[in-house]
C-alpha positions in Angstrom: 102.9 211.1 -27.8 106.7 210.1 -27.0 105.1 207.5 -24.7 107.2 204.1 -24.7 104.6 200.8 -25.9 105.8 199.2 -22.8 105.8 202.1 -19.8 103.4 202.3 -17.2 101.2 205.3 -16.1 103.5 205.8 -13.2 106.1 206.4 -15.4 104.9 207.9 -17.7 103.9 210.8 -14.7 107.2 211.1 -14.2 109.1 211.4 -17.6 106.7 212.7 -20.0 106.9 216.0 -21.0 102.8 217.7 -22.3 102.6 218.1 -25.6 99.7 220.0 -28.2 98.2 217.8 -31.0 96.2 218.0 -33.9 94.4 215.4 -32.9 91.6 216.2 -30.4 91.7 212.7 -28.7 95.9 213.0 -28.0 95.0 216.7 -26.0 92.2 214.8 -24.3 95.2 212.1 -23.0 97.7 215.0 -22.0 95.2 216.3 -19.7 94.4 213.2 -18.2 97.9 212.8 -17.7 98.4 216.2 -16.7 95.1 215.5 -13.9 96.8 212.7 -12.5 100.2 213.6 -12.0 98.6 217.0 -9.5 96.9 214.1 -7.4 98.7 211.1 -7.7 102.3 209.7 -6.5 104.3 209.6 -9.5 106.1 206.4 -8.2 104.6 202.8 -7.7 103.2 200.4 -10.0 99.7 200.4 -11.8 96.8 198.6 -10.5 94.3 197.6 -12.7 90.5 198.7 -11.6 87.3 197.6 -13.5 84.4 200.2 -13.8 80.9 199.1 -12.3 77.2 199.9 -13.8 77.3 202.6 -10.9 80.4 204.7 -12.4 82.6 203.3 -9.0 85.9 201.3 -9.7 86.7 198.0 -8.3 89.9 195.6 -8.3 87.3 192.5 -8.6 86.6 191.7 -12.5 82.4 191.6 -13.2 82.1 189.8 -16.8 77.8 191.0 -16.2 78.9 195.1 -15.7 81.6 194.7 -17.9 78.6 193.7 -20.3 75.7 196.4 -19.7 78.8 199.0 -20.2 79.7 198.2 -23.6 76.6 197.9 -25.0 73.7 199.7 -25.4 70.7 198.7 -23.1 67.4 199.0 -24.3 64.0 198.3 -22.6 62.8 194.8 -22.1 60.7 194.2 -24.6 57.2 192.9 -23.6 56.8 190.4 -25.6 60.5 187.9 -25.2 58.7 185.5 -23.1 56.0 184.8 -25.6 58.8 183.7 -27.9 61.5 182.1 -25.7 60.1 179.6 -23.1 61.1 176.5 -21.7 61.0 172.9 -23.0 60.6 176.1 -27.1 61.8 174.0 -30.0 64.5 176.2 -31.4 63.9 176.6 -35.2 59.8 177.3 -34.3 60.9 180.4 -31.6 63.5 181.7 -34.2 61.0 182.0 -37.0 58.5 183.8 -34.4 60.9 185.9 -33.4 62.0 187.0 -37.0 58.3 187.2 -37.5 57.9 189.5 -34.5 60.7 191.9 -36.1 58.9 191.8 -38.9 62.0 190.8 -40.8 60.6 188.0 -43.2 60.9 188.3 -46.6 57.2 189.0 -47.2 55.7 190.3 -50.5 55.6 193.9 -48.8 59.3 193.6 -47.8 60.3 191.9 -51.7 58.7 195.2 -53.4 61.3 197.8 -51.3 63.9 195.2 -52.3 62.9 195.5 -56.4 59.5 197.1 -57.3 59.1 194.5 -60.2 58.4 191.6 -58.0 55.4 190.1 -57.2 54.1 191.1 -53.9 51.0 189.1 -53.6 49.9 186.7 -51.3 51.1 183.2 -52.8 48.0 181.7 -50.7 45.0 183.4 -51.4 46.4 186.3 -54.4 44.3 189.3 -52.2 46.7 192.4 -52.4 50.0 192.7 -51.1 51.6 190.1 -48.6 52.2 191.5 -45.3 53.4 190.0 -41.8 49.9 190.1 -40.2 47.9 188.9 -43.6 50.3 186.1 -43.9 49.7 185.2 -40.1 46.5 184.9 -39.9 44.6 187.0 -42.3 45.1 184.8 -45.0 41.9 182.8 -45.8 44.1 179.8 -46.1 46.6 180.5 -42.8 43.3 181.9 -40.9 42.0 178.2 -41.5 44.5 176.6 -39.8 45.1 178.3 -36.9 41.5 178.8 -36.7 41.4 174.7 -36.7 44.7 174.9 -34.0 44.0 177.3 -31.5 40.0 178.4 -31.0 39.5 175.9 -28.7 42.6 176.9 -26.5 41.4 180.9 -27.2 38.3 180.5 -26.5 36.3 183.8 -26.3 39.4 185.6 -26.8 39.7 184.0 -30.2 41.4 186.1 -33.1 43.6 186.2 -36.1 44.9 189.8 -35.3 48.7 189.4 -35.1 48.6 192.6 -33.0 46.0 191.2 -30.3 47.9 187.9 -30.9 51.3 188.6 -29.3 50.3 190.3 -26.2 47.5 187.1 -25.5 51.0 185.2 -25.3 52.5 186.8 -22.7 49.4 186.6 -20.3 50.2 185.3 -17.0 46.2 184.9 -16.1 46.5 182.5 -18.6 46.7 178.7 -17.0 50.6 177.9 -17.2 49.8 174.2 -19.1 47.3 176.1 -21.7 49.9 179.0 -22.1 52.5 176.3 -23.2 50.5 174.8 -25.6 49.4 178.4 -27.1 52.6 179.6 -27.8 54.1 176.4 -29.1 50.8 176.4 -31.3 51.2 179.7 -32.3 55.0 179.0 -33.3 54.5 176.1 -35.4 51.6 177.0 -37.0 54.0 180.2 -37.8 57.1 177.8 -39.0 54.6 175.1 -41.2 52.8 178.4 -43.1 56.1 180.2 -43.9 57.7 176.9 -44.7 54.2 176.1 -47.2 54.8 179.8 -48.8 58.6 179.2 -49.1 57.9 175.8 -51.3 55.3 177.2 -53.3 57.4 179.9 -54.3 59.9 177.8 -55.5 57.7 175.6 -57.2 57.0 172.6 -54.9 53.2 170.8 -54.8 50.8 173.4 -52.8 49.7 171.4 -49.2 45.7 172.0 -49.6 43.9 172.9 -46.3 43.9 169.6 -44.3 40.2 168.7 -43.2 40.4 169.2 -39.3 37.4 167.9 -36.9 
């Protein structure tokens, strides 16, 4: 553009001379340049100004709208608070939240990877292994959280993952009992995948513990 590295914009209002590109983005420059020398003093120095989440300019530096306006925001999803909590263990809310993506390698997920593998369940061999018949539709995962949680469920008892994760979130839910359910529901999450992981690579099965 004939613009030194090392000029400012006040300068370069004063010495350079419009030019037409090729390139659409260079035009789009020349007519900013072009903008601000009709409204601006073409003498001075430059002052720095950092854009806000409202489109206004300020001198003061925000590191949270400096955030939000480089990336894309996306709703809140409903369901974060289920998974992240205090006094969480960390490798038991990761797993649940991979889970929640649906982003473990389960049998479904292995056969649109390479349609030769075997897609069942490792647990119980019923059809193809999906997210919510791995937790808890499984006879053998349904068992254990059965054993875990129907006592903290109650009459609002299930196995359906997709009644599950909302039942986490529940704030009419007692605030001690609603710990306990979701760090249940994590590591009973983390101990099956783990289980399925060794049998797969050809450690000793765990058989169903006998719970009173």
């Amino acid at each position: 553009m004939g613009i030194s590295y090392h000029s400012s914009v006040a300068e370069a209002l004063v010495t350079h001379r419009r030019r037409r590109h090729r390139t659409e983005i260079l035009n789009r420059i020349e007519d900013e340049i072009y903008s601000l020398r009709l409204q601006a003093p073409q003498t001075g120095h430059d002052r720095p100004f950092w854009k806000r989440k409202n489109g206004s300019f300020k001198c003061k530096f925000s590191s949270q709208d400096t955030w939000y306006l480089t990336r894309q925001a996306n709703p809140v999803c409903d369901w974060f608070k289920g998974v992240w909590f205090p006094n969480s263990t960390p490798k038991f809310s990761f797993i649940t939240w991979i889970a929640i993506h649906n982003r473990l390698a389960t049998g479904d997920r292995l056969l649109r990877w390479n349609i030769g593998a075997n897609g069942s369940c490792i647990f119980c061999g019923e059809g193809v292994e999906t997210r919510d018949h791995l937790f808890f539709s499984c006879p053998y995962s349904s068992q254990i959280w059965s054993a875990l949680s129907r006592g903290l469920l109650g009459h609002r008892f299930t196995s359906r993952w997709e009644f599950l994760v909302p039942i986490l979130t529940d704030s009419s839910i007692p605030r001690l009992q609603l710990f306990v359910l979701r760090y249940v529901f994590q590591i009973t999450i983390h101990s099956v995948w783990k289980e399925q992981n060794g049998r797969h690579h050809g450690e000793t099965p765990t058989p169903f513990p006998k719970l009173t």
